[in-house]
C-alpha positions as CSV (number, residue, x, y, z in Angstrom):
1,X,94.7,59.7,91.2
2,X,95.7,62.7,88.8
3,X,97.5,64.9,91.5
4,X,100.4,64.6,90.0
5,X,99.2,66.8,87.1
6,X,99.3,69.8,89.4
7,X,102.4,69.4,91.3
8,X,104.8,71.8,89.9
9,X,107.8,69.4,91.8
10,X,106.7,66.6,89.3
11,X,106.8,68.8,86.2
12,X,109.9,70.5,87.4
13,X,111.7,67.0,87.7
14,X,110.5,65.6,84.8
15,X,111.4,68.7,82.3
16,X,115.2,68.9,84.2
17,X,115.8,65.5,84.0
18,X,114.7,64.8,80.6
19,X,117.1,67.3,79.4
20,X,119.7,66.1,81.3
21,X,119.4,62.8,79.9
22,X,119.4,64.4,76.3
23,X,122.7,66.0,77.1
24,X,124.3,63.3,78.6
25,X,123.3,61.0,76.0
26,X,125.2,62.9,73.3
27,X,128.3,61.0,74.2
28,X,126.6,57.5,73.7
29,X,125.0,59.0,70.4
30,X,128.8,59.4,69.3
31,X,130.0,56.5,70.2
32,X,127.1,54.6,68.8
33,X,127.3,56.5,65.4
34,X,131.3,55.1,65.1
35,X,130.2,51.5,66.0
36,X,127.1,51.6,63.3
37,X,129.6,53.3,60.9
38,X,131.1,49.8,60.3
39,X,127.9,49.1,58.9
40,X,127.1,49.3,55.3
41,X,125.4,52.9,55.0
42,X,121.8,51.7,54.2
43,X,122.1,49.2,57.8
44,X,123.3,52.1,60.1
45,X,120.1,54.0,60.9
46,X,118.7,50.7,61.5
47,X,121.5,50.0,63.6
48,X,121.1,53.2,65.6
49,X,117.5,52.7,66.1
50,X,117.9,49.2,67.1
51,X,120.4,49.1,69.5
52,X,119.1,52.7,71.1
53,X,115.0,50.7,71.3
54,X,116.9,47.5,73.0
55,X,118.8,50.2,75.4
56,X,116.2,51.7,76.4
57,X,114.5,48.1,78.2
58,X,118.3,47.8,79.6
59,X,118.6,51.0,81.0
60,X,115.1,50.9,82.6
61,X,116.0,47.8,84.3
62,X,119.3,49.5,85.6
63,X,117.1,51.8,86.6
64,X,114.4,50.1,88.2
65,X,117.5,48.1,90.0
66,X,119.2,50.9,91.2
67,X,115.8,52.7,92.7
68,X,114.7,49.3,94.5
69,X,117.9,49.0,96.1
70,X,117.8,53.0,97.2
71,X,114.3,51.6,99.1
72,X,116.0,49.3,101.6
73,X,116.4,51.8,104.6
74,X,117.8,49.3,107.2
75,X,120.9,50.0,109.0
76,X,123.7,47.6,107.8
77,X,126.2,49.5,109.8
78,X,126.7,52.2,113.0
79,X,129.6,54.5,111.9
80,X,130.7,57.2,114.3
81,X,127.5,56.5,115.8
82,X,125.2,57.1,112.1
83,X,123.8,54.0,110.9
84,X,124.0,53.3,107.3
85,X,121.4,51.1,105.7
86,X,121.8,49.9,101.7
87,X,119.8,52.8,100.3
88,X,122.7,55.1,102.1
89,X,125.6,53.1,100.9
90,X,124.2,53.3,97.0
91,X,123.1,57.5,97.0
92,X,126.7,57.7,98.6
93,X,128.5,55.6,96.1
94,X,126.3,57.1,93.4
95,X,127.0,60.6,94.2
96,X,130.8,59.7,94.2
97,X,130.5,58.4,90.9
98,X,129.0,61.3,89.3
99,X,131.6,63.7,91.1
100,X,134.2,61.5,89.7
101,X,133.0,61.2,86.3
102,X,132.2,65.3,86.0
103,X,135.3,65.8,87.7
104,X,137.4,63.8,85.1
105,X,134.8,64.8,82.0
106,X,135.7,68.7,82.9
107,X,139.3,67.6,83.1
108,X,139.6,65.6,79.5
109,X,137.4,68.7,78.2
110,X,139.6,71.7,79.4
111,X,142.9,69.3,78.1
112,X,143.3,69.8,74.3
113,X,144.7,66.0,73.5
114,X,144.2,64.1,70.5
115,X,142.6,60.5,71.5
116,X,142.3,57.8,69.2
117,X,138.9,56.5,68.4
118,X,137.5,53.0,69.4
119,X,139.1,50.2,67.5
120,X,136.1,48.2,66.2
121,X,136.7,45.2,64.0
122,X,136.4,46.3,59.9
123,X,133.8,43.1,59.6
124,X,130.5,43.2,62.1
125,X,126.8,42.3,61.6
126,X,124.0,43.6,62.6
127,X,123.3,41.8,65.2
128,X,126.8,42.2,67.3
129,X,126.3,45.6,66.2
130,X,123.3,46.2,68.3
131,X,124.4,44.1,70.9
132,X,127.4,46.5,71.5
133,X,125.1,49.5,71.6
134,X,123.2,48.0,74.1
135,X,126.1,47.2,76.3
136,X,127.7,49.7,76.0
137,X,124.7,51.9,76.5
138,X,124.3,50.0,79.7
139,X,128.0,50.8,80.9
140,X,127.8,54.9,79.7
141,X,123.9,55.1,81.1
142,X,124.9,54.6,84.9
143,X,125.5,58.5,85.2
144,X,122.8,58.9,84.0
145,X,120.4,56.3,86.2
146,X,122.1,57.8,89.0
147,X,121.5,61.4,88.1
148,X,117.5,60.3,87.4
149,X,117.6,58.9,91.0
150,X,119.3,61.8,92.9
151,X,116.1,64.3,90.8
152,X,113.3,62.7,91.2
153,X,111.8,60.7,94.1
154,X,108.7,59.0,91.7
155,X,110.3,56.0,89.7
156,X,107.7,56.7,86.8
157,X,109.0,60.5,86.5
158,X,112.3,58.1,86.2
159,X,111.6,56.2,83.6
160,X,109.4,58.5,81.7
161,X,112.0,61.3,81.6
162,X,114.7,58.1,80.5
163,X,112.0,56.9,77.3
164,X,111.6,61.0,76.6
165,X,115.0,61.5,76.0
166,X,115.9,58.5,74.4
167,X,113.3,59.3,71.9
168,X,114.0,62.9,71.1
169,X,117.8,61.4,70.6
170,X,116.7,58.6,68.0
171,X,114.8,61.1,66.2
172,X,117.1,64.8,66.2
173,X,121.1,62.9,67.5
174,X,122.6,65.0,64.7
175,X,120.7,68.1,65.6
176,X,121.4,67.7,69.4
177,X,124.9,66.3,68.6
178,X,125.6,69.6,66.6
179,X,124.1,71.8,68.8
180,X,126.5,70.7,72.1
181,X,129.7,70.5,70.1
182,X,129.1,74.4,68.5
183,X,128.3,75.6,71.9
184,X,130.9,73.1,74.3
185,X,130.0,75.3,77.5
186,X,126.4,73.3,77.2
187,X,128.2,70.3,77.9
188,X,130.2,72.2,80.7
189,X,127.5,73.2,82.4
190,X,125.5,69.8,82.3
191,X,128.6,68.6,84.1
192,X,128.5,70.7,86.5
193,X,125.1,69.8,87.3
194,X,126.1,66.6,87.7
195,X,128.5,67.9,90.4
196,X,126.1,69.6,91.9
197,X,123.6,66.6,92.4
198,X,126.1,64.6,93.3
199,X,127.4,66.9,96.2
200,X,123.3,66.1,96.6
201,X,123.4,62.4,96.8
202,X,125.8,61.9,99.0
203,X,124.3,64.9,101.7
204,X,121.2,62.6,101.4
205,X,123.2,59.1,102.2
206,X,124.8,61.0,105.3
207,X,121.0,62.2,106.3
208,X,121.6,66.1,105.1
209,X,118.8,66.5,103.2
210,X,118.6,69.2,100.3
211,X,115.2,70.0,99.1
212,X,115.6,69.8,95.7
213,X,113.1,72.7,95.0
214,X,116.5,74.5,95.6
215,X,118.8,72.4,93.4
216,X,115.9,73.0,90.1
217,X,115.9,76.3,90.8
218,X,120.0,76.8,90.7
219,X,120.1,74.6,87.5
220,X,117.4,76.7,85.7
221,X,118.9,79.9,86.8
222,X,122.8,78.8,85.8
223,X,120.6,77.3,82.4
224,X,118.9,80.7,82.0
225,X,122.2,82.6,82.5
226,X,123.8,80.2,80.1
227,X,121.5,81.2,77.6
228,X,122.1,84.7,77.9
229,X,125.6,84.1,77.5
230,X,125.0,82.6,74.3
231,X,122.7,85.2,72.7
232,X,125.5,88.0,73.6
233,X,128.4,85.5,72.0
234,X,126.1,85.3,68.7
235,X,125.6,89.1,68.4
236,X,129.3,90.1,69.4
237,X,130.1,87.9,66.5
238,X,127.2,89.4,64.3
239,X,128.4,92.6,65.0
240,X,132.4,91.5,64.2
241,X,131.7,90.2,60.8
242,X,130.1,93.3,59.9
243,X,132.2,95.4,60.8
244,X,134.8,93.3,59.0
């Protein structure tokens, strides 16, 4: 009953994909700070908290749609003489999407362009305030479901890893939020995990299977490397402002 609690893979999956979803989220944590922020101050945490509890019941039943329909194994379909079921059609389409959106979130990231923010009505309650969270959480969160489907095979790991993250996000966004914008190559690199398990997702729809044993083991080393990285940037620029 408790096997889980010495499977490395299940720990492994858990601890990637919860930080995944904490980096992913910081986007939705913007985006939901500029919505609240038509708020008076004292309502806006309460909006924030809100609207990020109700997204959490939306996004698991994304989730929990998106795994049931990756279940249904039938062939639909012979193509070139492969049969493609429903479950093959979604981890194909799914890993398309998160190519696509990395793709064009590396794009908008490496172009310096000034966007304008989100026009949001000047007058808003509370209650159309949450409600926008929690669509909109439900429109930015499909990366996100996908990228929870294509690293972890057990649907609790899923949704345990989804609550995780949402929680550490309601309780440290401007810590988190900070962090990512004074280091941008943290963002960079979470989207090029996404590429990554993408590239995975769709292997998997077209019966290539990647053990993804291999796929944790490339994020932790790029993560590890990362951090390295980081360290030598903060002491190069120790070591400038001294000698300056």
């Amino acid at each position: 009953m408790f096997d889980w609690i010495a499977d490395p893979n299940i720990w492994a999956a858990l601890i990637t994909l919860t930080a995944l979803e904490i980096v992913l989220g910081i986007d939705n944590i913007i985006f939901i700070s500029i919505i609240a922020g038509k708020l008076p101050p004292e309502q806006q945490p309460k909006a924030r908290q809100l609207g990020l509890a109700g997204a959490v019941v939306t996004r698991l039943a994304l989730l929990g749609s998106v795994f049931w329909l990756a279940r249904l194994t039938d062939p639909l379909f012979t193509l070139f003489g492969e049969g493609f079921s429903i479950r093959d059609l979604v981890l194909i389409g799914g890993g398309l999407f998160l190519i696509a959106k990395s793709t064009f979130e590396i794009h908008g990231s490496l172009e310096v362009e000034d966007h304008d923010s989100p026009t949001i009505p000047r007058t808003i309650s509370m209650s159309a305030v949450i409600t926008q969270i929690m669509i909109l959480d439900v429109v930015f969160s499909l990366d996100s479901v996908i990228t929870a489907i294509g690293m972890a095979d057990t649907l609790w790991v899923m949704a345990t890893a989804i609550i995780i993250a949402v929680g550490v996000m309601l309780a440290f966004a401007g810590i988190i939020s900070d962090f990512v914008h004074e280091h941008p190559t943290i963002k960079m690199l979470a989207l090029s995990f996404l590429v990554l398990i993408g590239t995975a997702l769709v292997a998997e729809g077209l019966d290539f299977h990647i053990p993804k044993g291999y796929i944790y083991f490339a994020m932790a080393f790029s993560f590890f490397v990362e951090m390295l990285n980081l360290r030598i940037r903060k002491q190069r620029l120790a070591a400038r402002k001294t000698k300056g």
